[in-house]
C-alpha positions as CSV (number, residue, x, y, z in Angstrom):
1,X,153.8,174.1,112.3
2,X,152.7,171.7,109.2
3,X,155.3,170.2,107.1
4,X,154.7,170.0,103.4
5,X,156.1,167.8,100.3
6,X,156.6,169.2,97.3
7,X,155.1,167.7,94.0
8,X,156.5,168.7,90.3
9,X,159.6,171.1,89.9
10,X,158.4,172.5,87.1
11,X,158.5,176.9,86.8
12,X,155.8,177.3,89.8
13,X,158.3,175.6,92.0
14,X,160.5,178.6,92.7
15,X,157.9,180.8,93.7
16,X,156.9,177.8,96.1
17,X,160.4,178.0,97.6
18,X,160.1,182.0,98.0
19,X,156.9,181.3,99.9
20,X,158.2,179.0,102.3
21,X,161.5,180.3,103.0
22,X,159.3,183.8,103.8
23,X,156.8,181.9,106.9
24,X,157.0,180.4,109.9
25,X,154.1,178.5,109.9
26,X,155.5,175.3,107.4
27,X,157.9,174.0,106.7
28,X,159.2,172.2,103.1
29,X,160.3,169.2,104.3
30,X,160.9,167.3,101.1
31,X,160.3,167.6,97.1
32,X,159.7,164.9,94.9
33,X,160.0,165.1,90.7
34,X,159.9,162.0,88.0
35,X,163.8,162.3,87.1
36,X,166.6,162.4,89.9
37,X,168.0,164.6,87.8
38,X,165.2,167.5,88.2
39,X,165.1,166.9,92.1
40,X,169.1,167.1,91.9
41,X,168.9,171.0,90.6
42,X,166.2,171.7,92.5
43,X,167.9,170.8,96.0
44,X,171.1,172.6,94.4
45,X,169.6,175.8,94.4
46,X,167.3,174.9,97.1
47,X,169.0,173.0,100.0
48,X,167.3,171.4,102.8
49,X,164.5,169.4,101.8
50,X,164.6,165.5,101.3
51,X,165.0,164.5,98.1
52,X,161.9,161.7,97.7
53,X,162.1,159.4,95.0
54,X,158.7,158.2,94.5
55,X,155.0,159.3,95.4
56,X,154.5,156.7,97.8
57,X,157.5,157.5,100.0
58,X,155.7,160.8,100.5
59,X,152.2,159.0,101.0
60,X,153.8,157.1,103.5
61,X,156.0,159.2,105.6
62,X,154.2,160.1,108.6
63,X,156.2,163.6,108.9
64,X,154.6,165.0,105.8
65,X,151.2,166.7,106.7
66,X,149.8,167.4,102.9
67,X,151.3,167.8,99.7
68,X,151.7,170.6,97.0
69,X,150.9,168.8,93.5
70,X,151.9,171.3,90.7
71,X,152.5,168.6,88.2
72,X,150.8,169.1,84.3
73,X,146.8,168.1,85.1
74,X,147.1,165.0,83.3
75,X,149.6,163.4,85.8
76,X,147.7,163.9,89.2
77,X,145.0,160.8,89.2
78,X,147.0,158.5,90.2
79,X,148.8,161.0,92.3
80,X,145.7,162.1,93.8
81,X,144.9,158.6,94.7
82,X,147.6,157.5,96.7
83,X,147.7,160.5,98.7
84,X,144.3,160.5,99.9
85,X,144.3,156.9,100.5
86,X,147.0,157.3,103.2
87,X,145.7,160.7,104.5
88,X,147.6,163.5,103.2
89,X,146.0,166.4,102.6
90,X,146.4,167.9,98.9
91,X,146.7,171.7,98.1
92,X,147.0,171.7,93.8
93,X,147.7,174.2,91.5
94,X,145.4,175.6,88.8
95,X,143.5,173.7,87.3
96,X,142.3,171.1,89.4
97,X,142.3,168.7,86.4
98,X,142.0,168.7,82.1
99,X,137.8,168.5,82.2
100,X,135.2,169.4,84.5
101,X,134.1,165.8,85.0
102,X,137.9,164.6,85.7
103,X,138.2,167.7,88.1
104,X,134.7,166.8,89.9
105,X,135.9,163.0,90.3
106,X,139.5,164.4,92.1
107,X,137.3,166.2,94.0
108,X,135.0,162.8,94.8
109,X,138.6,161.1,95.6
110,X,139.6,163.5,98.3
111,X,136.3,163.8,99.8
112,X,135.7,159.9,100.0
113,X,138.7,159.7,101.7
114,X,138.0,162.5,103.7
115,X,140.9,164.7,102.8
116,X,141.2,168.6,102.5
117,X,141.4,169.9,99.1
118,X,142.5,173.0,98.3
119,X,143.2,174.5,94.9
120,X,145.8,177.8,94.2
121,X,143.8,180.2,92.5
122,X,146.3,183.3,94.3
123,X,144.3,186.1,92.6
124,X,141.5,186.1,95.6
125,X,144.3,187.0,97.9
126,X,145.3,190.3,96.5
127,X,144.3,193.3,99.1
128,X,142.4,195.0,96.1
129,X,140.4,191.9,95.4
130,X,139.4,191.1,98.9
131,X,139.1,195.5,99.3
132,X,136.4,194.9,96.9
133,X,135.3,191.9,98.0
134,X,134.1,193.9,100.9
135,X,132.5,196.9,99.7
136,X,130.4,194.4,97.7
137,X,129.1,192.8,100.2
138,X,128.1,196.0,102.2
139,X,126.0,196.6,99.6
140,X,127.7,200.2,98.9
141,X,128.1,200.3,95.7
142,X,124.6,198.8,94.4
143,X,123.9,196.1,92.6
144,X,126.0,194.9,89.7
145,X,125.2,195.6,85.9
146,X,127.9,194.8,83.7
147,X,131.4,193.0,84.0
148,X,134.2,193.4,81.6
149,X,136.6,191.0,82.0
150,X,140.5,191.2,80.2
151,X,143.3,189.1,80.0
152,X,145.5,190.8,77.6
153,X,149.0,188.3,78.1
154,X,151.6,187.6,76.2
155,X,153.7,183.9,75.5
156,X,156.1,183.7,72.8
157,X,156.3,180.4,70.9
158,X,159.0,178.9,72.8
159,X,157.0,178.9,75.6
160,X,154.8,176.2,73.7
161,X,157.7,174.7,72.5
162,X,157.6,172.7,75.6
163,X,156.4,168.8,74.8
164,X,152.8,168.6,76.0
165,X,152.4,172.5,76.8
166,X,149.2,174.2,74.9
167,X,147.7,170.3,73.5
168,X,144.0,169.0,74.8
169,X,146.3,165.8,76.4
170,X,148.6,167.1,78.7
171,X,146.7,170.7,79.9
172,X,143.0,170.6,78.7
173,X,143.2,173.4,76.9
174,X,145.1,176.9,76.4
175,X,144.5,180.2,77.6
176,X,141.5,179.5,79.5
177,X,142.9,176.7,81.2
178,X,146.2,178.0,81.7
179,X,146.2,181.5,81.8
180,X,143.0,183.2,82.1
181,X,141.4,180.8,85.1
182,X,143.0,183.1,87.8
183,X,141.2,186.2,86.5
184,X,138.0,183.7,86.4
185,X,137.8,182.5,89.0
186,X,138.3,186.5,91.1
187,X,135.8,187.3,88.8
188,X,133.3,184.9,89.4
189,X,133.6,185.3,93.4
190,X,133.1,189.0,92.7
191,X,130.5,188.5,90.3
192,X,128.4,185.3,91.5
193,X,128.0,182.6,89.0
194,X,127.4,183.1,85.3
195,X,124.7,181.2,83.5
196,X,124.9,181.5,79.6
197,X,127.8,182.3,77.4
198,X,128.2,182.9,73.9
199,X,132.0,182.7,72.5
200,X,134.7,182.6,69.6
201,X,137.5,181.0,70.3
202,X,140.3,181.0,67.9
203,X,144.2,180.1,67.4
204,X,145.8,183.1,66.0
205,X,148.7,183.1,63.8
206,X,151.2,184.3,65.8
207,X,151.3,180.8,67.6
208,X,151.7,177.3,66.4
209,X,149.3,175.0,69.1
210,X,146.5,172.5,69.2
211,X,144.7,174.7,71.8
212,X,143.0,178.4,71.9
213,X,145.1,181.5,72.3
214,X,142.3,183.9,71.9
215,X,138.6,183.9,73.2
216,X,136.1,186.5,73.1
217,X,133.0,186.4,74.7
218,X,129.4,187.8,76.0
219,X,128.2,186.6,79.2
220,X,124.9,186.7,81.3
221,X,125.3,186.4,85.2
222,X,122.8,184.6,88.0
223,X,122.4,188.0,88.9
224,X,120.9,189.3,86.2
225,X,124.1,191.4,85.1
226,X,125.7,190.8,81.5
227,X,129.4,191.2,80.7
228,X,132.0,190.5,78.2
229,X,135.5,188.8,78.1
230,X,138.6,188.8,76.2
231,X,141.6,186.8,76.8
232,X,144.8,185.5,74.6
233,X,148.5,185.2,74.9
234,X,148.9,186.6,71.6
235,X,148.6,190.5,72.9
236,X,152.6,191.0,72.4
237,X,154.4,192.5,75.1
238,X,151.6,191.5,77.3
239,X,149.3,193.7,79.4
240,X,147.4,193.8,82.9
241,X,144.6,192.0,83.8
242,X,141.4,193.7,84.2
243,X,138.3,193.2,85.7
244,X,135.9,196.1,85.1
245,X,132.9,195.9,87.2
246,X,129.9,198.7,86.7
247,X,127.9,199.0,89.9
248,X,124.2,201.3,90.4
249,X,126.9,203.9,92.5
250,X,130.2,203.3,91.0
251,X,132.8,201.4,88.7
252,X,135.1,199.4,90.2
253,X,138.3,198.5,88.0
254,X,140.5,196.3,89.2
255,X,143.7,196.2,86.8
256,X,146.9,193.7,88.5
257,X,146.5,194.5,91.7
258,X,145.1,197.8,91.9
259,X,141.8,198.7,92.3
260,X,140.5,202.0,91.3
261,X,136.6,203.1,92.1
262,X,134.8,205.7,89.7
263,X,131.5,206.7,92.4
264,X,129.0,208.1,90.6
265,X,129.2,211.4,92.8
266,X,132.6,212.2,90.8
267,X,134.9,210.7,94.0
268,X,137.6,208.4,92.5
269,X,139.6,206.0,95.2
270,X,142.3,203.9,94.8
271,X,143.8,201.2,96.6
272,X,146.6,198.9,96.2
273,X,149.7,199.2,94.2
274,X,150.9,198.5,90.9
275,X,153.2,195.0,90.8
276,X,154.0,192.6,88.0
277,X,151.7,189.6,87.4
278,X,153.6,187.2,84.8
279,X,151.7,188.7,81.8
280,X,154.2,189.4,79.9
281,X,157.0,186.7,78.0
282,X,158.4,185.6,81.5
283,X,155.5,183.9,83.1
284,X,157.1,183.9,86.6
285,X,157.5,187.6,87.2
286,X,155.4,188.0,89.9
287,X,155.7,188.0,93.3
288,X,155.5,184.9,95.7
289,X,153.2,186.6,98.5
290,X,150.2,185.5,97.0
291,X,151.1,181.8,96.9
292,X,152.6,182.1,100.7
293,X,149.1,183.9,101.8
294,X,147.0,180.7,100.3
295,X,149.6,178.3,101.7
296,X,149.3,180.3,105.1
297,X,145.3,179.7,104.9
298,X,145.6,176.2,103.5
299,X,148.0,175.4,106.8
300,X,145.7,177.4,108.9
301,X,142.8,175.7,107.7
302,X,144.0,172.5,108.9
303,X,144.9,173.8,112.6
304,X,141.2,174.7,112.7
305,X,139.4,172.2,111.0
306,X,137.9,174.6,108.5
307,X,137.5,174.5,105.0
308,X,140.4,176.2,102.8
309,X,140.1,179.7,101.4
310,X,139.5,177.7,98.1
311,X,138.3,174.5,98.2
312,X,138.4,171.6,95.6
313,X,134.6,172.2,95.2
314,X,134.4,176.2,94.8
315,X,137.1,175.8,92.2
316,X,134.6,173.2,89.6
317,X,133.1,176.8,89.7
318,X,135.3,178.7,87.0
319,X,136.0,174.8,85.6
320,X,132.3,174.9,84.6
321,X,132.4,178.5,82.7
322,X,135.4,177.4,81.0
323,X,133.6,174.2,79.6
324,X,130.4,176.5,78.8
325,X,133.2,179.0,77.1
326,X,134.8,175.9,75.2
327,X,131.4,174.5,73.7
328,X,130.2,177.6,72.8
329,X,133.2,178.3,70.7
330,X,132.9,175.2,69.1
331,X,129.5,175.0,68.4
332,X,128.9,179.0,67.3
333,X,125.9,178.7,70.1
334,X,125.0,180.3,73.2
335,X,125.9,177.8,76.0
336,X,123.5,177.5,79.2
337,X,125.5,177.0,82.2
């Protein structure tokens, strides 16, 4: 059993509660948010937990094994800091910070001290991805050609309404950042890395915001494969993911959490089942199993002494497309990775 603090109250934070009233294997043993006020609610609707009042009563309480830091990305230096100096292990939501070089020095922080880093990134945990992840790797289905990649959500404007949410200071960025970094970072780990890109990325009308709500891209892969993307919050009522990957023997399409393959000899499988993922106006509607099963890894990887499903590291991964995908768009040039 490890015993986890909880860091930011913010949406994220009831699924958080889902996932640990739903395991046996941790236990939420405290929650800590800037205003008493937030922690108040929080411990309203959630009993049990202590009610911490400050980062460093966390850092120092020797019943806490790691923390969960879901705070915006442009709180968690300092955050990050104290924790690793006195030992807690850190598991952080997406992203692990606002720019690839301030999420590669979190990353130098927690190894320095040396402290586990794990990042959520709950996509890789869906049966359908890791089905696929597997029939990949026996080589099956060939090798890859082309990747088509879709985030078709939806956020109406009071969802940017919120001080701080969509501008380059508090998140980093928009839809990339925010939204479309899940279905990145599956892709990439189905895809292997991508090496040039070539994007437009745009802030439509339907959405006042200092960041991106659209981008639209071509990609070229290590592998030699090209693909496209397309991702906003601006597709109204919101629509699936998709990840669309065309194989030598078959097409694999992986849409939410269903995965359907096309072989070439005219047989058509499917696996998984169809469930919400947040892409529509509620950004929560979606199950907390996902977050529970990289919590569950996160705990077992400490037991064992292993690294987590998704470390710190792996994550700079889709952090470095993004920045190739965010220079490309500003510059109107293809952008080497």
């Amino acid at each position: 059993m490890k015993n986890a603090a909880l860091i930011g109250l913010g949406m994220v934070s009831r699924t958080f509660a889902d996932a640990f009233a739903n395991t046996t294997t941790m236990k939420l043993v405290g929650v800590h948010a800037r205003t008493a006020q937030s922690r108040t609610a929080y411990l309203a609707k959630y009993p049990g937990p202590k009610d911490y009042a400050s980062i460093g009563e966390i850092a120092r309480d020797p019943n806490v094994d790691f923390a969960i830091l879901t705070t915006p990305p442009n709180a968690r230096l300092e955050i990050v800091e104290m924790l690793a100096a006195h030992g807690k292990h850190i598991l952080m939501e997406k992203p692990v910070e606002r720019t690839l070089e301030a999420a590669t020095e979190l990353c130098q922080i927690c190894e320095g001290h040396g402290i586990t880093l794990g990042i959520v990134l709950q996509h890789r945990t869906r049966p359908s991805a890791i089905k696929l992840r597997q029939l990949i790797d026996t080589g099956d289905l060939g090798a890859l050609q082309m990747a088509e990649i879709r985030v078709p959500w939806w956020r109406d404007q009071n969802y940017y309404n919120e001080p701080g949410r969509g501008t380059y200071d508090r998140d980093g960025g928009g839809v990339l950042l925010s939204q479309a970094i899940h279905t990145l970072d599956l892709a990439l780990s189905l895809t292997g890395p991508a090496t040039g890109v070539t994007a437009m990325t745009a802030t439509t009308g339907l959405h006042q915001m200092e960041t991106e709500d659209m981008v639209a891209a071509g990609l070229r892969f290590a592998n030699g494969a090209v693909g496209s993307l397309f991702t906003t919050t601006a597709a109204f009522p919101g629509h699936p993911e998709s990840i669309s990957l065309y194989f030598d023997r078959a097409s694999a399409i992986l849409e939410g959490s269903t995965l359907t393959l096309h072989h070439h000899s005219g047989e058509v499988e499917t696996f998984g089942a169809k469930a919400a993922t947040g892409s529509g106006a509620d950004p929560m509607a979606f199950s907390s199993d996902r977050h529970r099963a990289i919590i569950e890894d996160f705990v077992d990887a400490l037991s064992n002494d292993r690294p987590p499903m998704i470390p710190g590291r792996a994550a700079l991964e889709v952090h470095r497309l993004i920045k190739a995908l965010e220079t490309s768009g500003k510059t109107g040039t293809t952008t080497q990775i």
